[in-house]
C-alpha positions in Angstrom: 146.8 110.8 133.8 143.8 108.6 133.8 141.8 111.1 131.6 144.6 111.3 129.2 145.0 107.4 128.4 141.5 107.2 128.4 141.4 109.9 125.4 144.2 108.5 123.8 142.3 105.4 123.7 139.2 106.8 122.3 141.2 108.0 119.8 142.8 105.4 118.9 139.3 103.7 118.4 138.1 106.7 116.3 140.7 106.1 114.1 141.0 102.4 113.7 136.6 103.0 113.2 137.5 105.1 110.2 140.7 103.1 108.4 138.0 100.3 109.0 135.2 102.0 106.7 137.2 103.6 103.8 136.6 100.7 101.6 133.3 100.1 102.3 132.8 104.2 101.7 134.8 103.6 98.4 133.0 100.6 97.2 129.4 102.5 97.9 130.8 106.1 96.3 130.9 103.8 93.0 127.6 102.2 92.9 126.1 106.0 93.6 128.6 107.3 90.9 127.9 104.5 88.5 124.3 104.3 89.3 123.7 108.3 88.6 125.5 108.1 85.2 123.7 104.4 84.2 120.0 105.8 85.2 120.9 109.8 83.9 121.9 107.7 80.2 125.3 109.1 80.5 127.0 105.5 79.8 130.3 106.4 78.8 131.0 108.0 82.4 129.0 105.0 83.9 131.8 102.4 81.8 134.7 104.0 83.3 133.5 102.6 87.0 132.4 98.7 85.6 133.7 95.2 84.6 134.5 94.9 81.1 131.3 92.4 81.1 129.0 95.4 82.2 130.6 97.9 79.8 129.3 95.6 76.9 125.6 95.9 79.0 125.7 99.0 79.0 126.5 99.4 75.2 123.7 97.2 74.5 121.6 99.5 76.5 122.8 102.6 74.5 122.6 101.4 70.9 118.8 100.9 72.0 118.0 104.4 73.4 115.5 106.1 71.5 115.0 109.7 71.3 112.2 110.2 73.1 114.1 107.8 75.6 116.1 110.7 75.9 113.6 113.7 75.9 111.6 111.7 78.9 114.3 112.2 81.3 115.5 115.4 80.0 111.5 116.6 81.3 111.5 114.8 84.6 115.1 115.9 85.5 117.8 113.8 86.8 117.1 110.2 88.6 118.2 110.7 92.7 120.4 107.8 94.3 121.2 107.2 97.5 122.6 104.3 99.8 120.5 102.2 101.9 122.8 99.5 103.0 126.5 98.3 102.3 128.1 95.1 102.7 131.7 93.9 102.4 132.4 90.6 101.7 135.0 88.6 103.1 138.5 89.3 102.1 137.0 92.9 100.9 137.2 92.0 97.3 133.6 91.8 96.8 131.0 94.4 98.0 127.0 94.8 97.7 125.3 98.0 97.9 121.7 98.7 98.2 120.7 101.8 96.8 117.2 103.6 96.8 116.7 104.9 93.3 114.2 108.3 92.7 112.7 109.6 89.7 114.4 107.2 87.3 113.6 106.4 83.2 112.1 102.4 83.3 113.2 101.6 79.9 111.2 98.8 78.5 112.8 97.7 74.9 109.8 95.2 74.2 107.4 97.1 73.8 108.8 100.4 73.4 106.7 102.0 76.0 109.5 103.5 78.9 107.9 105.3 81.9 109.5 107.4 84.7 109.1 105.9 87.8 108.8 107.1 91.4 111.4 104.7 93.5 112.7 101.3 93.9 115.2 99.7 95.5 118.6 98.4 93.7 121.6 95.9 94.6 124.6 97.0 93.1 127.4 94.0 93.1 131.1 95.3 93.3 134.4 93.4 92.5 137.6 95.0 93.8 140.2 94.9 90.9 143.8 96.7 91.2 142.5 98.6 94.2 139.4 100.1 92.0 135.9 99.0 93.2 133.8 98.3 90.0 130.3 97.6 89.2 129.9 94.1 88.0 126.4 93.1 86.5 126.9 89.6 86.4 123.6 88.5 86.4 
């Protein structure tokens, strides 16, 4: 009997574990889903998971791609995200993801000179709005 309570309690911690972790699994699917549109210049697909705020960056960002923006990534193939770290704030309305970006298009508008890069690291801010985890680029 002993053996059985003891494996309904592990259980029940397994389970309460999980429940525990789907938003913070939710909030860091969007910052990989948004982050592999954003840096593979597919930016309608990358507005449908952002703020209304980082929808108009993101426009800006578009009207200034140049073709050979476009050609540069097409030859290196597509940028690789994955997540380092998650945090959920308090109140889970609020999360920050730290993803490690690979093989990703550096866009410089300046000068005009864009480069592909090898990897960096980069903190994706979410806001929780109607149940929806979205990207918000507030700074």
């Amino acid at each position: 009997m002993k053996k059985v309570n003891d494996i309904s309690l592990l259980l029940l911690v397994c389970f309460l574990m999980a429940c525990n972790s789907i938003p913070q699994q939710k909030a860091e699917d969007t910052a990989v889903d948004f982050s592999k549109a954003m840096y593979n210049l597919q930016f309608e697909d990358a507005k449908t998971m952002c703020t209304p705020n980082t929808s108009a960056i993101l426009s800006f960002i578009a009207s200034n791609l140049k073709e050979e923006n476009i050609e540069m990534l097409k030859k290196a193939g597509e940028a690789k995200i994955s997540v380092i770290e998650s945090t959920l704030n308090p109140g889970d309305s609020t999360a920050t993801v730290t993803l490690k970006v690979s093989n990703y298009l550096q866009l410089n508008m300046m000068s005009g000179k864009s480069t592909i890069e090898k990897e960096k690291e980069e903190t994706i801010d979410l806001v929780k709005v109607n149940d929806k985890w979205l990207v918000d680029m507030h700074k």
